[in-house]
FILOVEX-509404 format. One record per residue: x, y, z of N, C-alpha, C, O in turn; residue in one letter. Coordinates in steps of 0.1 Angstrom, whole numbers, plus 5000, padded with zeros to 4 digits. Layout:
# FILOVEX-509404
XYZXYZXYZXYZA;...
This chain:
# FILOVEX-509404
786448887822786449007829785149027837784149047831X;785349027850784349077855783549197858784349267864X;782649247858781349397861782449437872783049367880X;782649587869782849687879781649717888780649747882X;781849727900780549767906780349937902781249997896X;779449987906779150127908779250127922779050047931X;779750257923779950337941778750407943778650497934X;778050407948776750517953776750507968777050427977X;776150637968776150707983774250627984773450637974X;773950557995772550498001772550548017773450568025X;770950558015770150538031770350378034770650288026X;770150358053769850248056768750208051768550088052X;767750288045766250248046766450148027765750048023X;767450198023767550148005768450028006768749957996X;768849978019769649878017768449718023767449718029X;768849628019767949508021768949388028769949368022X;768649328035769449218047769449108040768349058039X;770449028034770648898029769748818036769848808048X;768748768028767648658032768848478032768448388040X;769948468025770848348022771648398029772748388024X;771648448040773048488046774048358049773648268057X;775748318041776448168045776648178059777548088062X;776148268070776148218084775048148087775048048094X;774048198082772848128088772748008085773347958075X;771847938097772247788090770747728082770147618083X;770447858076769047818071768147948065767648038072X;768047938054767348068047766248178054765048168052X;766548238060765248328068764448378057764848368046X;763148438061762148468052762048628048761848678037X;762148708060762248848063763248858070763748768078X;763649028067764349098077764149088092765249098098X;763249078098762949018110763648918116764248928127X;763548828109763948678110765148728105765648678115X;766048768100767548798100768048848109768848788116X;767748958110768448988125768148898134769148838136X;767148838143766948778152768048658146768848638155X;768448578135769548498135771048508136771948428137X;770948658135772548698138772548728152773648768156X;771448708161771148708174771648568184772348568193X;771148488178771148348176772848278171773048168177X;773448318166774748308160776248278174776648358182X;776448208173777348188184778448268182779248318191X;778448288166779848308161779548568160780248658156X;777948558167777848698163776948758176777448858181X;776148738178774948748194775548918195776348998191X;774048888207774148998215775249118215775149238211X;776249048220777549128228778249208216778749318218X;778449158201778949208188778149268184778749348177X;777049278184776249328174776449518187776449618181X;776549528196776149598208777749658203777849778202X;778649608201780249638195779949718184780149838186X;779549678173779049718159778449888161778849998156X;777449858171776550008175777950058180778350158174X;778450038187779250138194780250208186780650328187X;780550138179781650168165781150288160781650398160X;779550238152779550328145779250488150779350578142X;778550498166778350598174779450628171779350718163X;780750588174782050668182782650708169783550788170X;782250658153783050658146782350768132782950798122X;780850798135780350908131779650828113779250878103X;779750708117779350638102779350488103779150418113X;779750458090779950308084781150328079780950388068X;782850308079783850278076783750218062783850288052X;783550068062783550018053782349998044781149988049X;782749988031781450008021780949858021781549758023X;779749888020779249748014778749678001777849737994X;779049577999778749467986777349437985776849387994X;776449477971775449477969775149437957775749477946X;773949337957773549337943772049357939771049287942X;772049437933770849527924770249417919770849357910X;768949367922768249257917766949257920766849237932X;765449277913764349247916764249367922763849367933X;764749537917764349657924764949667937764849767944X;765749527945766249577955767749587957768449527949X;768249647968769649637973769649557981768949557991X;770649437980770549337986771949307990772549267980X;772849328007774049368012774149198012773349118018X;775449168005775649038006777249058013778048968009X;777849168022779049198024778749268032778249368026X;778649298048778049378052776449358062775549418067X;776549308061775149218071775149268084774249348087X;775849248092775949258107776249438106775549498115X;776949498100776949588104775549688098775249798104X;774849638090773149688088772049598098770749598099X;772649548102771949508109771649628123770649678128X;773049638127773349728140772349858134771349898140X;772749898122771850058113770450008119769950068129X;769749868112768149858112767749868126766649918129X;768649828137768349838151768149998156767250038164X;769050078151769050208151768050308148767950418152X;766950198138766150318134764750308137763950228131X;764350378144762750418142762650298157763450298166X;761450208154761250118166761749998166761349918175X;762749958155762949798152763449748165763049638168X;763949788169765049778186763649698195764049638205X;762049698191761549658200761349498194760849408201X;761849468182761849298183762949238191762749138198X;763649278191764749218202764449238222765149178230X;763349318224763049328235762849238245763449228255X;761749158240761849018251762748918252762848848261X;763548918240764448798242765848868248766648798254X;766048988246767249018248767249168251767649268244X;766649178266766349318272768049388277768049508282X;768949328276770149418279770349498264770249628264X;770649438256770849468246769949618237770349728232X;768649548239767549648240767449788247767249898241X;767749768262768149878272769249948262768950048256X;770449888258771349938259771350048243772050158242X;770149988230769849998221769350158222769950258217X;768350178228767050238234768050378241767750498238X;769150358248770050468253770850518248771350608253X;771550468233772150528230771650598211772150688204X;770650508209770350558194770050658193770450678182X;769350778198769450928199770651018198770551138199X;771650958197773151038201773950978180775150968177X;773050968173773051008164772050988150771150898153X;771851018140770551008132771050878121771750908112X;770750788122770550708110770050678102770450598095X;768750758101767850738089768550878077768150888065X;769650968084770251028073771151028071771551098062X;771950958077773350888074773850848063773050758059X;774850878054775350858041776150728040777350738043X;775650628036776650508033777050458022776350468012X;778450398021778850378007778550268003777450278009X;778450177998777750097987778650057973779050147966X;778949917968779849867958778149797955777449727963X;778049847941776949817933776849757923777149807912X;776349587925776749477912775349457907774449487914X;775249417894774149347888774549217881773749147875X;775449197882775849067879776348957894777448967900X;775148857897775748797907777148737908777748727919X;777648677892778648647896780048707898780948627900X;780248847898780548937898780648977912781648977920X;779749017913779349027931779948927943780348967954X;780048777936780348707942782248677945782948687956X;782448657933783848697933784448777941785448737948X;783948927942784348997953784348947967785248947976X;782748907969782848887985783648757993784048748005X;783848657979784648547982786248537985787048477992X;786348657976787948737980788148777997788948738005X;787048877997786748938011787348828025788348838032X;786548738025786648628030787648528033787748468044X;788548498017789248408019790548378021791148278017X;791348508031792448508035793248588026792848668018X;794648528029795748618022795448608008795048708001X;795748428001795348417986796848427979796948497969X;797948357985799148387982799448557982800648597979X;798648627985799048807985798148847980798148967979X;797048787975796648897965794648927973793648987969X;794948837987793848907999794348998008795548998011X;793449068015794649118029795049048037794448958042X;796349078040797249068048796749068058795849148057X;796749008075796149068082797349128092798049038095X;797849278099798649228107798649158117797749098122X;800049168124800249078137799849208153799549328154X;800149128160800549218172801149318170800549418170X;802249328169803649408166803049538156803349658157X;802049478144802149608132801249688138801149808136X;800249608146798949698148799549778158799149898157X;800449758169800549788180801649948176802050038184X;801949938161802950038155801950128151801750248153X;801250008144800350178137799750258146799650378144X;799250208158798750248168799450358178798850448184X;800550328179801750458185801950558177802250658182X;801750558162801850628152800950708152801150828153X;799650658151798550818150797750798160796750858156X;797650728174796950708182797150808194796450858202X;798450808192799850858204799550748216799150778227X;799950638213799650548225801050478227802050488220X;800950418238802550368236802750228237802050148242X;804350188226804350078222804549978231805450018238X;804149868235804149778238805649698247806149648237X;806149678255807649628261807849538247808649578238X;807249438247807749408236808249458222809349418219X;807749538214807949618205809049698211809949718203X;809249758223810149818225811949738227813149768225X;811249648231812649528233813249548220814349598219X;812449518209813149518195814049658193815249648192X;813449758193813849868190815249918201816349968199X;814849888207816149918222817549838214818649868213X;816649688208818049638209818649618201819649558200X;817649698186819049708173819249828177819449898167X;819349908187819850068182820950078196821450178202X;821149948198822349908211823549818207823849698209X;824149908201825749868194825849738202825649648195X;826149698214826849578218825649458221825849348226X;824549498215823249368218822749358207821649308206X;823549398196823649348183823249178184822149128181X;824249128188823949008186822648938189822248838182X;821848978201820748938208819848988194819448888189X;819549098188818749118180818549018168817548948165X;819849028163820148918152819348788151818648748142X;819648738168818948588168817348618170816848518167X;816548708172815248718174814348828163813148858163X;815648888153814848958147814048938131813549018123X;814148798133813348718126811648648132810648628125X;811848628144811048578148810348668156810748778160X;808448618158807948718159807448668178806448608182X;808748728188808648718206808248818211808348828223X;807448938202807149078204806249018215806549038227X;805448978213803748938219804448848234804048848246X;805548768228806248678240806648778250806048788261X;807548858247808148928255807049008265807349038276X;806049048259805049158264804649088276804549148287X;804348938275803648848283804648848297804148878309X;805748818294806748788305806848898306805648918308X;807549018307807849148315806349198321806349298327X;805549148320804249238321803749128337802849168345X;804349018339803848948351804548988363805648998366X;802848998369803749098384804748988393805549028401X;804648848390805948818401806948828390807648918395X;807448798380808648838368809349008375810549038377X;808149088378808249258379808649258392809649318395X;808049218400808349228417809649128418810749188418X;809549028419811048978423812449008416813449048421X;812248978401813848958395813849138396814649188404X;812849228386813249368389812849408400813149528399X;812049388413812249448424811049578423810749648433X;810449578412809549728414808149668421807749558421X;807749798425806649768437805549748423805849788412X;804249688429802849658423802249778415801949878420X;802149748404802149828392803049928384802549988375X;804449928388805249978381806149918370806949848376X;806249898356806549868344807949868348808549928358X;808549798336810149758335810449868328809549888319X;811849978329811950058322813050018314813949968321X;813350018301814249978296815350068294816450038289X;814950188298816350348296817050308311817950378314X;816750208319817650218328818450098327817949998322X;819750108332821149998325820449878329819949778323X;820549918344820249798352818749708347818849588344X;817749758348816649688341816749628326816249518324X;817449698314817949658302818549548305817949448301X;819749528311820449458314819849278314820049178307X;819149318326818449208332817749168319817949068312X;816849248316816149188307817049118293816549018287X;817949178290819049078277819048968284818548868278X;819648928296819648828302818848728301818948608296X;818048768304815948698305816348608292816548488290X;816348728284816148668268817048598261816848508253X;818248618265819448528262818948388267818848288260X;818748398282818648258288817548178283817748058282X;816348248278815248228268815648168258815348058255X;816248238254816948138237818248008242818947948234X;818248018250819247918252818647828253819247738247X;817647778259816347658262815447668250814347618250X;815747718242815347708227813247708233812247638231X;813647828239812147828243810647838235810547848222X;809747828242808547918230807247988242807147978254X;806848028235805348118243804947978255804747988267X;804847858247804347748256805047728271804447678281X;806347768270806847738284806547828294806547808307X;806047958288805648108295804448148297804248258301X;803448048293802148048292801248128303800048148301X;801648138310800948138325802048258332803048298326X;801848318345802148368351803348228363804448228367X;802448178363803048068369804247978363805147928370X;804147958352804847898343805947988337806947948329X;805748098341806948178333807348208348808048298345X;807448208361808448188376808548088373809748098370X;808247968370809147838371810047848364811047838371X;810247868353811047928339812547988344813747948347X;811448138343812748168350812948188366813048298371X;813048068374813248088383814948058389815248068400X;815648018381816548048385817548158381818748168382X;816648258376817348378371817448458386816348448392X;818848548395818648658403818248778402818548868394X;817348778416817248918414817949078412818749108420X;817649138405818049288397819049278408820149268403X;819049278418819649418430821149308434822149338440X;820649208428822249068435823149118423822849208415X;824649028423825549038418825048998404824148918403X;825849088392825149078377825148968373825848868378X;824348958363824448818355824548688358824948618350X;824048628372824548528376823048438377822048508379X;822748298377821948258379822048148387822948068385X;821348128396821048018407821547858403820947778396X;822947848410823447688405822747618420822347658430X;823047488413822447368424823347368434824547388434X;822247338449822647358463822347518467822347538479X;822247578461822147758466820747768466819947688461X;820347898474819047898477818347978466818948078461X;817547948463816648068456815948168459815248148469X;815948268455814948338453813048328458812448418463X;812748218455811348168458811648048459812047968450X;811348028473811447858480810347808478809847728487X;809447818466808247708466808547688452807847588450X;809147718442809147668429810847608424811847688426X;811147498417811947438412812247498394811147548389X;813047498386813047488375814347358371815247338379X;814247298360814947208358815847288343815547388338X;816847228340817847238329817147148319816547048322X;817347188305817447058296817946918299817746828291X;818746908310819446758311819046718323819546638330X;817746798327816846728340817646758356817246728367X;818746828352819446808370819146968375819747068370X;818246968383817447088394818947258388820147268389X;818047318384819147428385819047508404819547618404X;818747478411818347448423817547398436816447368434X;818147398446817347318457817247338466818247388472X;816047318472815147348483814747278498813947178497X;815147288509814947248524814047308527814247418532X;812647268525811647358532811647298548811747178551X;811547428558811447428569813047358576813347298586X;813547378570815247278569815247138578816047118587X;814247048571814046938578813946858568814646748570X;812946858556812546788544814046668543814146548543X;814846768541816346698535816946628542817846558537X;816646618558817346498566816646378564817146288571X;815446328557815246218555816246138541816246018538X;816946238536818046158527819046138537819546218546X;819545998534820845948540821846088535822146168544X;822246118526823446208525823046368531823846458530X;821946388534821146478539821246608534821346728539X;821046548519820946668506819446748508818446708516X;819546858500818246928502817246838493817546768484X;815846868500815146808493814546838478814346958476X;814346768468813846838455813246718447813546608449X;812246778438811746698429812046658419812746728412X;811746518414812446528399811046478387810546368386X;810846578380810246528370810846518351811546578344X;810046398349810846338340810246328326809846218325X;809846388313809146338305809546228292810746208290X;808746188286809146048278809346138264809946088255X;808746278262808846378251807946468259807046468268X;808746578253807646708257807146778246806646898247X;807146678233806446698223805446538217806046428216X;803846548215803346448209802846488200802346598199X;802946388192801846388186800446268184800746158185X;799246288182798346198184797446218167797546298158X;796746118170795746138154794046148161793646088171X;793346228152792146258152791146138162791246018160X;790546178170789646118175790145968185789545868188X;791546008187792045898192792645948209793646018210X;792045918217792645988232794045938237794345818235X;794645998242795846018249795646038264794946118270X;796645908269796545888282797945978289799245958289X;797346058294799146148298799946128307801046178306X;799646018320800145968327801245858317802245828322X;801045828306802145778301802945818293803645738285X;802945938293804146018287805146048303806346068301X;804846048312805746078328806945988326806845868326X;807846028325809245908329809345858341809245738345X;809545968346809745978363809146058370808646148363X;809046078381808046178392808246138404807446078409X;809646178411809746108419810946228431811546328426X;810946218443811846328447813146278454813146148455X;813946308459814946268464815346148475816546098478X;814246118480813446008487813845878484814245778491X;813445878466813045778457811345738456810845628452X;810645848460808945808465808445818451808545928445X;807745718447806945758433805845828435804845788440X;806045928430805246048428803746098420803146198421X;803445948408803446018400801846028398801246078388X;801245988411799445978414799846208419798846268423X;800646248419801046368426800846488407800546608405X;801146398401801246518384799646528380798646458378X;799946658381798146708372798946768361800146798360X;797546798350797546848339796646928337795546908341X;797147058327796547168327796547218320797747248317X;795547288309795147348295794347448297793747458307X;794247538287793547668290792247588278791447668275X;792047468273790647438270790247308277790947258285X;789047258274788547148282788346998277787546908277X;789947048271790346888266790746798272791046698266X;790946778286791746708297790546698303789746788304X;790546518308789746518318790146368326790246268318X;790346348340791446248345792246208338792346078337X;793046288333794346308329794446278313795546278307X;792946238307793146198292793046328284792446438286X;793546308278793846468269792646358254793046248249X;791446418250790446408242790546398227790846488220X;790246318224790746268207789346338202789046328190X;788546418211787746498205788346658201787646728195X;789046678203790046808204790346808188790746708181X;789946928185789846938166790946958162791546958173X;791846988153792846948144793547108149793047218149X;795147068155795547218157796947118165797447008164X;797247248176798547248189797847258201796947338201X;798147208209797647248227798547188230799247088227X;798647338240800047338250798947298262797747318264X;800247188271799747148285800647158295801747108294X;800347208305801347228314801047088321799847048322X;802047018327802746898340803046968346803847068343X;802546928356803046958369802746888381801646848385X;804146868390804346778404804346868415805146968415X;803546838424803546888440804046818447803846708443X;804846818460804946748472806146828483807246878481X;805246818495805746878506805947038507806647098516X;805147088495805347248495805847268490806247378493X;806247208480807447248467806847198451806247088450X;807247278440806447248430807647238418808747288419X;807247158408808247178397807447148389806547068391X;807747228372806547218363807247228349808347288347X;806447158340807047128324805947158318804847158324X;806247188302805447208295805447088283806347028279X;804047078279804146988267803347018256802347078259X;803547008240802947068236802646908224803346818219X;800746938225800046758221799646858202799046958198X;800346748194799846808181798346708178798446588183X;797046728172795746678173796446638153796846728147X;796446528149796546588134795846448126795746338131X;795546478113794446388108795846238101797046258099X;795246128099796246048096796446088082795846188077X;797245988076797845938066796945828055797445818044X;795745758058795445648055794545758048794245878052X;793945648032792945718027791745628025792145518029X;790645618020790045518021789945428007789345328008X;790445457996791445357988792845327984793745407988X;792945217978794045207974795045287968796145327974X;794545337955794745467945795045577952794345637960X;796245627949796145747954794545837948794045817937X;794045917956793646037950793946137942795046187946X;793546187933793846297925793846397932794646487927X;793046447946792846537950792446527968792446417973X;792346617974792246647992790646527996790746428003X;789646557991788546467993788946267998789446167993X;788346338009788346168011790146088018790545968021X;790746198020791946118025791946198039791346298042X;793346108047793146148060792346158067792346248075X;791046028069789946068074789945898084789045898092X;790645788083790445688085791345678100791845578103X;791345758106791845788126791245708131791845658141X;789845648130789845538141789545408131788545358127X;790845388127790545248117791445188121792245238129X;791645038116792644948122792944938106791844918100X;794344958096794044908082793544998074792845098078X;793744958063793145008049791345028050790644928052X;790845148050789445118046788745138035788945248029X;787945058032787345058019785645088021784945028029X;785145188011783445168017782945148004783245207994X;781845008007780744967996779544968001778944868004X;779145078003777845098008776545047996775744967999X;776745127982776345067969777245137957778345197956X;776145077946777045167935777045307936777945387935X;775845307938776345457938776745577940776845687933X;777145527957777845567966779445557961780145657960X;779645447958780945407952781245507938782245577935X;780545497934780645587919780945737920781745797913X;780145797929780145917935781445987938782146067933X;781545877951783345887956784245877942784945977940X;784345787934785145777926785445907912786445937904X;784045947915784146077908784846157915786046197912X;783946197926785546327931786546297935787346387938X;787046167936788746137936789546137926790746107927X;788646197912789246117900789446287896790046287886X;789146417901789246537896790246547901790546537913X;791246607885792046647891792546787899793446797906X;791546887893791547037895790247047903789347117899X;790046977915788646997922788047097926786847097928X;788747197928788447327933787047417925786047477929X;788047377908786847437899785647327901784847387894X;785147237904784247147905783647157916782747077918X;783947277927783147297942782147257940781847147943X;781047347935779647357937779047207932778147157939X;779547127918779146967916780046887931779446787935X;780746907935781246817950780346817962779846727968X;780346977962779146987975777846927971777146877980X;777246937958775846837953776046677957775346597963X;777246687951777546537953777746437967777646317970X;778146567976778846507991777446497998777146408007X;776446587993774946578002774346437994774146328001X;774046427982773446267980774246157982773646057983X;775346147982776046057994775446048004774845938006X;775446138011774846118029773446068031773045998039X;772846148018771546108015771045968011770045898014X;772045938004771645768001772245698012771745588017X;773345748014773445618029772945608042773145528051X;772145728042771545768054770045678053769445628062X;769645668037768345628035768545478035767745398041X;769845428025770345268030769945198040769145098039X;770445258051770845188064769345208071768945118080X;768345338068767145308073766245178067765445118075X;766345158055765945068051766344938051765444858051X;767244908051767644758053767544718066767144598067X;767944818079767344778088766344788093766444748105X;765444818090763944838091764044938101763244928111X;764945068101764445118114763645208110763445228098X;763045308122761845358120762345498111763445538114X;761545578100761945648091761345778098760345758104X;761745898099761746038107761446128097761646248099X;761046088084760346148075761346248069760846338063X;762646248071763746348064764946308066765246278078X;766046318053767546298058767746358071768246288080X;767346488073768546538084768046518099768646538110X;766346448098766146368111766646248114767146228125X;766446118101767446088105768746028105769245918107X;769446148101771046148106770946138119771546048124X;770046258129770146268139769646158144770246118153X;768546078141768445948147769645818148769845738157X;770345828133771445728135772145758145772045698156X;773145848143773845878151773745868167774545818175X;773045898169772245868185771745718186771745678197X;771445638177771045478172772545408178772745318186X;773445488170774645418164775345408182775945318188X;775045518186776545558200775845428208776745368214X;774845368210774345218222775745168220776445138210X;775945158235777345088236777544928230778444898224X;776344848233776544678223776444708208777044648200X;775644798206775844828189777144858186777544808175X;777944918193778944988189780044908191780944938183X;780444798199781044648199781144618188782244618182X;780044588183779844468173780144588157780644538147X;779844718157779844798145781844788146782344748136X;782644808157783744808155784844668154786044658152X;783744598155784244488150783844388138783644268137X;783844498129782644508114783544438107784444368111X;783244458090784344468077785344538081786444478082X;785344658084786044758089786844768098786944888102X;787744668107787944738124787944808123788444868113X;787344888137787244988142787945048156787544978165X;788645108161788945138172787445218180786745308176X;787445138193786345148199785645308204784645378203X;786945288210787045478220787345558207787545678211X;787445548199788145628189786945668179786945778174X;785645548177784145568171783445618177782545678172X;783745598191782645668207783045858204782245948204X;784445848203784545988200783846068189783146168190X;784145988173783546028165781646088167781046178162X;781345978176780045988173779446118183778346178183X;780546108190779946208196780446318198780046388208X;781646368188781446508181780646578173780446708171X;779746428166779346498152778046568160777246518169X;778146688154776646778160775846758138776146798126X;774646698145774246638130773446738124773546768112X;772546798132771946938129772747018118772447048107X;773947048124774847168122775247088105774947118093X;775846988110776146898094775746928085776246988076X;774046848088773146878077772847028068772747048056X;772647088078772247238078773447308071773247408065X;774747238072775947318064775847238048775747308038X;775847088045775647058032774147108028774347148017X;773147108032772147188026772247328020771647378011X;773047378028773847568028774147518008773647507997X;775647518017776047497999775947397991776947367983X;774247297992773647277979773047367978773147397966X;772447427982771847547975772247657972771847687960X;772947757981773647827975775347807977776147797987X;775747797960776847827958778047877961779247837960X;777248037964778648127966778748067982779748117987X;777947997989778747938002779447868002779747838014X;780247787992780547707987782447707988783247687979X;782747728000784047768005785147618006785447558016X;785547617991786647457990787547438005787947318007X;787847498013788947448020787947418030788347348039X;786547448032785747408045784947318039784547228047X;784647298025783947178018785147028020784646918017X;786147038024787546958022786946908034786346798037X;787347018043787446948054785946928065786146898077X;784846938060783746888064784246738056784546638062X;784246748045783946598040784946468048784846348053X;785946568047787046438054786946428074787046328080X;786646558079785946528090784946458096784746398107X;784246468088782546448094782246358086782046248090X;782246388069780946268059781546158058780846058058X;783046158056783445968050783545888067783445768070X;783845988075783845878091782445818085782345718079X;781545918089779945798089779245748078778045708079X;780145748067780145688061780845528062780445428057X;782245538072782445408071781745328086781645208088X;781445418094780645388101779145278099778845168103X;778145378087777045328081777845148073777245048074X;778845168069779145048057779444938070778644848070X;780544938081780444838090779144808094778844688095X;778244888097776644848101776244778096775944678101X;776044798081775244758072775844618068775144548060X;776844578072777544398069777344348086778044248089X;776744388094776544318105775744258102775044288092X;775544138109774444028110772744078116771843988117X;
């Protein structure tokens, strides 16, 4: 059973700023040096911390209590950081360490902390003397749902309810789609099929695009879809019918552009009901094509009414694009050439098209047309798309990034460590770097319940690195940087020379070439180091599903990396 905390009402002045903060990537010494690192924080800077103030101006306090532990005479907020931080900025002159480095912030500090008193401000406080106790909680805080028993977080849809509820704000088209259409006896059926699935957020996206708003419903620039009127209702079941009929997703509608291609052969509000654009008839917008599931143009286009007399039967002209899947999948660190997923790209002509397809991502994983085996473990939607003669036709694809199958022994594992991690390997890989590397590994593969063993794994994953990092300086005589985590960063930078990297991929190990170039040059080694240093030393940072997947991301790649080195000649 763990310590109940105590509730007590505190000044900002009695609370004290986590010196181990698990964002920092490195123990600060004073309060000074704390804030200035949540400054520093990619994941916190400037612009949040300036959020934080504004909150608590507009909101007359501190909302949430904070996690403390009573230790050594002090209060020490181990739950709650950033927003005492925003307080210490508040009070008296601290606002002038942040001045030179960060004079907006400061300005903005400096104008509004008068507009309320924080040095008497009443805050709540959860009061432990038992760290591990303390800990427990904040690790809860943190770590998601927890099969139920963390918060929940809502979606779009719940926030956007509670928000109409005591906000008086109004719900969203989407949320209203729902509501319209179970309480509409004859669109029963439309609800049935979507009222499992969460298109609240979909729907908001499409009704809310001004060419969706201006052409199919006809309303001038800035006027909303009203759903109390037949005719707009109407249309819109349609939309969504035709939506589920293409067994759609958010990905086809991504864009403003991508949801007119979509639905571009839907008519507009004001034409005869329910009818949609068959092939040979004109559309609606003569610069965009949409295709059917079975590839044949749901209509076609004569731009300038000439395009089409260079066909012998002197059909309209149109495009045809073709894909080999409009779903991939690829593995970790391995790039994808997308020009060869195209079937066809070609228009009525017979002209190959397909130097004419670009590709397009809302991140900057595409670059001449290779979609990046540096792209971290997830879904990216990419739009294709063909131009030619002023006419456009466009598909969506959606690339899964996902870790392999291969582990680096024979044996199954007992546990997540160490598998899934062999994406640029040719084959089974095995690492003998030494014994006691080997032994290491063999320990945390042999736990069966690893989770309770976090804090001995993360000990254990840092002298791993440590001894192979120290291996490979030594055997090869290269020059020593007086610390592991210099040089990691020296290997790593050693390792990427393109003739080193030949001969390392053509080790004990094959190696796929482009596939090691990637690895090497995701790994940011600083941050690495600086995260297994974190939680060897402190524990409660010690977060199993990000200890998992650092290890199987980052430590056994260069690990098998160092082991092909180290059997070169």
């Amino acid at each position: 059973m763990y310590e109940r905390p105590l509730i007590k009402e505190m000044c900002v002045t009695d609370l004290t700023l986590s010196k181990t903060n698990p964002r920092f990537p490195k123990s600060v010494k004073n309060e000074e040096e704390a804030i200035l690192t949540f400054f520093e924080l990619k994941k916190v800077g400037p612009k949040k911390i300036e959020a934080i103030i504004q909150d608590i101006i507009e909101t007359g306090g501190v909302l949430e209590d904070f996690i403390v532990l009573h230790k050594d005479n002090e209060h020490i907020v181990y739950d709650g950081n950033r927003r005492l931080t925003a307080l210490k900025l508040l009070l008296d002159n601290n606002s002038e360490l942040i001045k030179d480095m960060y004079p907006k912030t400061y300005s903005y500090i400096e104008n509004v902390k008068n507009t309320i008193d924080v040095r008497n401000l009443i805050l709540y406080a959860k009061v432990y003397t038992d760290p591990e106790a303390m800990a427990n909680h904040v690790i809860k805080i943190h770590s998601g749902e927890q099969l139920g028993a963390g918060q929940i977080r809502w979606d779009f849809n719940e926030k956007d309810t509670f928000s109409a509820q005591f906000f008086n704000k109004p719900l969203n088209i989407g949320n209203l789609i729902y509501k319209k259409l179970e309480q509409t006896p004859n669109k029963k059926q439309i609800y049935n099929k979507i009222k499992n699935n969460s298109y609240a957020t979909t729907f908001e996206r499409i009704f809310n695009y001004s060419d969706i708003r201006t052409r199919i419903f006809k309303l001038e620039r800035g006027i909303k879809v009203d759903l109390e009127k037949d005719e707009q209702f109407n249309k819109v079941c349609e939309m969504i019918e035709y939506f589920l009929s293409q067994e759609a997703t958010v990905a086809d509608v991504y864009t403003a552009e991508m949801a007119s291609v979509f639905f571009a052969g839907i008519l507009p509000i004001s034409t005869s009901d329910s009818r949609r654009v068959e092939p040979n008839e004109n559309a609606s917008d003569p610069k965009v094509i949409k295709e059917n599931p079975n590839n044949k143009p749901t209509n076609t286009i004569d731009p300038n009414n000439n395009a089409g007399s260079k066909n012998f039967y002197n059909e309209p002209y149109r495009l045809i694009l073709e894909l080999k899947s409009n779903r991939k999948v690829i593995k970790l660190y391995n790039d994808l050439n997308l020009i060869e997923l195209i079937d066809s790209a070609t228009d009525t002509n017979g002209e190959d098209l397909k130097n004419n397809v670009s590709f397009y991502s809302e991140n900057n994983y595409i670059k001449d047309n290779v979609f990046s085996g540096n792209a971290p473990v997830g879904t990216y939607f990419v739009q294709v798309k063909l131009e030619s003669n002023g006419i456009s036709i466009s598909k969506s694809l959606e690339i899964s990034v996902l870790l392999p199958s291969k582990t680096i022994n024979i044996e199954q594992p007992k546990n997540e460590f160490f598998k899934s991690i062999a994406a640029f390997t040719e084959g089974e890989v095995k690492i003998s770097i030494n014994n006691t590397v080997n032994r290491l590994i063999s320990e945390i593969q042999s736990l069966g319940n690893a989770q309770d063993y976090r804090y001995m794994i993360a000990s254990s994953v840092r002298q791993l690195l440590e001894l192979s990092v120290d291996k490979v300086i030594k055997e090869k005589a290269l020059k020593n940087h007086g610390n592991p985590k210099q040089n990691l960063k020296f290997l790593i930078e050693f390792l990427s020379d393109k003739s080193l990297l030949n001969q390392i991929c053509n080790g004990e190990n094959k190696l796929k070439y482009q596939a090691t170039k990637n690895l090497l040059g995701a790994i940011e080694s600083d941050i690495l180091y600086d995260y297994l240093n974190l939680i060897t030393h402190d524990s409660y940072a010690t977060v199993y599903d990000e200890l998992v997947e650092r290890v199987n991301l980052r430590v056994t790649p260069i690990l098998v990396v160092f082991h092909n080195y180290l059997h070169l000649d």
